[in-house]
VOFIRO-527228 format. One record per residue: residue in three letters; x negated, y negated, z of N, C-alpha, C, CB in turn; chain; residue number from 1. Coordinates in pm, whole numbers, padded with zeros to 5 digits, m for minus. Atoms other than C-alpha are relative to their C-alpha. Glycine has a CB too. Layout:
N
ALA, X, Y, Z, X, Y, Z, X, Y, Z, X, Y, Z, A, NUM;
...
//
This chain:
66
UNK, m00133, 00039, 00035, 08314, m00091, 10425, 00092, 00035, 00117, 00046, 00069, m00132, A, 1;
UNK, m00099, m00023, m00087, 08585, m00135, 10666, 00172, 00032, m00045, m00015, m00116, 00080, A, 2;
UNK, m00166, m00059, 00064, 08982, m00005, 10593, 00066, m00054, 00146, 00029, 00230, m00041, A, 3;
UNK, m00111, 00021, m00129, 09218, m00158, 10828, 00173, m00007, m00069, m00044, m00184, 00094, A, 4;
UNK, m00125, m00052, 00058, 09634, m00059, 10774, 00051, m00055, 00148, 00017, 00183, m00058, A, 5;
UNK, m00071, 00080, m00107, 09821, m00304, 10996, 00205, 00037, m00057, m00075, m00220, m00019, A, 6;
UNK, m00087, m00053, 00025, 10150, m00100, 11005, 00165, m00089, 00009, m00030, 00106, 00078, A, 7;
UNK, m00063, 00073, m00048, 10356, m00351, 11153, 00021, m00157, m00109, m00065, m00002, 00135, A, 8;
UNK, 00036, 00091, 00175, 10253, m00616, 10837, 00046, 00050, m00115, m00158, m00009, m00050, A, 9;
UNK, m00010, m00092, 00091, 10263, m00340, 10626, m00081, m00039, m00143, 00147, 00021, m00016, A, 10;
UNK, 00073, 00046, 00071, 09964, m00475, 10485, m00126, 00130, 00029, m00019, m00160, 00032, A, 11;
UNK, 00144, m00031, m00005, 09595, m00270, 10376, m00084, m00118, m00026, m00036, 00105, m00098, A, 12;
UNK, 00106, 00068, m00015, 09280, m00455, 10428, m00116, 00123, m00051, m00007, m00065, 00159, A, 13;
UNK, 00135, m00076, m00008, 08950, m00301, 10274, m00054, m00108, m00030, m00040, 00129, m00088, A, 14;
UNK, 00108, 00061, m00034, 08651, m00517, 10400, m00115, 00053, m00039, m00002, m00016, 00114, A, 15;
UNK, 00078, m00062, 00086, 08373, m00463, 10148, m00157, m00049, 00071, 00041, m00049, m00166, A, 16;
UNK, 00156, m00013, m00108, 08094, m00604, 10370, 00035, m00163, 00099, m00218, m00017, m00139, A, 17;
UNK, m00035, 00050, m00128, 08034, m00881, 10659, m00019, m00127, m00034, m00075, 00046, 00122, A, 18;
UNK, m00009, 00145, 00053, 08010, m01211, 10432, 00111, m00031, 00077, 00019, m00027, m00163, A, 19;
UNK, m00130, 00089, m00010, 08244, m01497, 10518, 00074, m00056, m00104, m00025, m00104, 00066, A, 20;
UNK, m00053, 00073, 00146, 08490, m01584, 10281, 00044, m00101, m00008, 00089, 00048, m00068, A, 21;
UNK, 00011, 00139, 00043, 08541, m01882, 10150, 00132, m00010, m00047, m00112, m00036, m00106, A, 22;
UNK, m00161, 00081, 00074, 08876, m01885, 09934, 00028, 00217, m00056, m00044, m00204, m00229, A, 23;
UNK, m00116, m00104, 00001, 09145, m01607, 09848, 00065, m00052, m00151, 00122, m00014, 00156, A, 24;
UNK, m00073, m00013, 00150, 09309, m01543, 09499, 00099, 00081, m00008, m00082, 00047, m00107, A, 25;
UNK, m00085, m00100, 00034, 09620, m01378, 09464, 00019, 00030, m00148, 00119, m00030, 00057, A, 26;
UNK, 00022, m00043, 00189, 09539, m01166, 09107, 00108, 00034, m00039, m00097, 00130, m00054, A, 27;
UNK, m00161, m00044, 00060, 09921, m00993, 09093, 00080, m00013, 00182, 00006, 00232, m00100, A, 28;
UNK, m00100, 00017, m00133, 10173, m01041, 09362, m00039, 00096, 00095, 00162, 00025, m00029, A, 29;
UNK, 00020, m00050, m00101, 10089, m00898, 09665, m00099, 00067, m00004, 00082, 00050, 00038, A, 30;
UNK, 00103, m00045, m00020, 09743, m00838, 09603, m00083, m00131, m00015, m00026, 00116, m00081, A, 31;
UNK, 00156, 00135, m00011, 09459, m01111, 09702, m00108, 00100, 00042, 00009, m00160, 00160, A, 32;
UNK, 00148, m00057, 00004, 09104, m01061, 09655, m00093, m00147, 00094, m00060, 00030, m00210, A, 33;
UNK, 00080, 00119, m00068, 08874, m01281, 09894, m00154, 00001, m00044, 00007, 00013, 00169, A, 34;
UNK, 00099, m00001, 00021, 08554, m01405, 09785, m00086, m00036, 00062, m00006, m00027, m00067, A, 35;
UNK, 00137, 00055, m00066, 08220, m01505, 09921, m00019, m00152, m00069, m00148, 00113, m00040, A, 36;
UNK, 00028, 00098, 00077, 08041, m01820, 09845, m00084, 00015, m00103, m00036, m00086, 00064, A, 37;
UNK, 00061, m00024, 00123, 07863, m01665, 09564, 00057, 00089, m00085, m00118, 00036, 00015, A, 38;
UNK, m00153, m00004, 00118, 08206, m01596, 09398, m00026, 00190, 00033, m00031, m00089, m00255, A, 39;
UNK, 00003, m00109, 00005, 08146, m01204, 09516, 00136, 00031, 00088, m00132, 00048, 00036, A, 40;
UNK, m00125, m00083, m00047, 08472, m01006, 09621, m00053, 00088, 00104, 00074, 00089, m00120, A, 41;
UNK, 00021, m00101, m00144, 08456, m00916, 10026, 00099, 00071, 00034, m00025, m00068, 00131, A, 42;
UNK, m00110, m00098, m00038, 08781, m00806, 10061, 00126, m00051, m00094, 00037, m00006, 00178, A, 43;
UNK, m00111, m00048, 00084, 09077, m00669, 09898, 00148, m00013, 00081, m00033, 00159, m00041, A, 44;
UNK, m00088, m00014, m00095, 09421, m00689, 10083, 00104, m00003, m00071, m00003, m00085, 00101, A, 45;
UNK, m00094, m00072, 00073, 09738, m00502, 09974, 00103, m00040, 00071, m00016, 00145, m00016, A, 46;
UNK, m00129, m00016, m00105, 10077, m00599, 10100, 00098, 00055, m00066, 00059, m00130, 00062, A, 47;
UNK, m00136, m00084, 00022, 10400, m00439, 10096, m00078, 00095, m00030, 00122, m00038, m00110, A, 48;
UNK, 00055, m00120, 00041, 10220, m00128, 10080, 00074, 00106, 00028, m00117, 00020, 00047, A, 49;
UNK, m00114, m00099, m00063, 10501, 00091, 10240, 00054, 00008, m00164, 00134, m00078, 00150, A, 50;
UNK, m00041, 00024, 00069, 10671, m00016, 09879, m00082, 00067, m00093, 00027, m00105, 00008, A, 51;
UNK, 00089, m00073, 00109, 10380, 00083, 09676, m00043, 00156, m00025, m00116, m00058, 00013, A, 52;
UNK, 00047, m00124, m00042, 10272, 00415, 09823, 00073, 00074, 00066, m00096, m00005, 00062, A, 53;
UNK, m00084, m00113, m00086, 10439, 00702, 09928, m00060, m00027, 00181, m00052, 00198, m00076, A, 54;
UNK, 00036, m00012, m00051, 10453, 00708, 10282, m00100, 00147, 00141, 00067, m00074, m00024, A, 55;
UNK, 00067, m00143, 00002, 10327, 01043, 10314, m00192, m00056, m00003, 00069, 00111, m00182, A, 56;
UNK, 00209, 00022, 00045, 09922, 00922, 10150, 00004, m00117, 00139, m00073, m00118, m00243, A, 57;
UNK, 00014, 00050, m00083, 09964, 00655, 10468, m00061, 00038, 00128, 00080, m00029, m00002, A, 58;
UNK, 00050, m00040, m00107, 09904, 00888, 10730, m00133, 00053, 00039, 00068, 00066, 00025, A, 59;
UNK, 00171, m00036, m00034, 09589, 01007, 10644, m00108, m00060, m00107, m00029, 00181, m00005, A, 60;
UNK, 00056, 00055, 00090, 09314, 00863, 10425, m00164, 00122, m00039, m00021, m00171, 00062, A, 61;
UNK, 00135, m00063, 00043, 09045, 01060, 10221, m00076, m00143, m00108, 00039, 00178, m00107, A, 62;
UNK, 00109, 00062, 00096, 08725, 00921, 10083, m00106, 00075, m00104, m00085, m00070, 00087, A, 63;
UNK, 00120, m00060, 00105, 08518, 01057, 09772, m00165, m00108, m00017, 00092, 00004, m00182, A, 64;
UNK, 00103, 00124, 00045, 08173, 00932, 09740, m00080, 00093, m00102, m00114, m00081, 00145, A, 65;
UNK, 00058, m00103, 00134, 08002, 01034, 09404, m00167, m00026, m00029, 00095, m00048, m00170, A, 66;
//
């Protein structure tokens, strides 16, 4: 999985693996989900995220894996 935070957009990107996607769905405003051609979700992409999230949790990112 890739995380990209294009600060200047003020968009997140998490890239869930290295398919090509095919078509884009915006599920609630300012969140599209991109799919594969076998309707699987490769990536996630968050905008206005400055708006959503403190910008404090921006500067650094933790990951849990269980």
């Amino acid at each position: 999985m890739k995380v990209q935070f294009d600060q200047e957009s003020d968009a997140l990107y998490f890239r869930l693996d290295d398919s090509k996607f095919i078509e884009s769905e915006e599920v609630k405003s300012g969140i599209v989900l991109d799919f594969n051609d076998k309707d699987q979700v490769v990536g996630i992409e968050i905008l206005g995220v400055g708006k959503r999230v403190p910008a404090s949790n921006l500067k650094q990112m933790q990951f849990e894996v269980a």
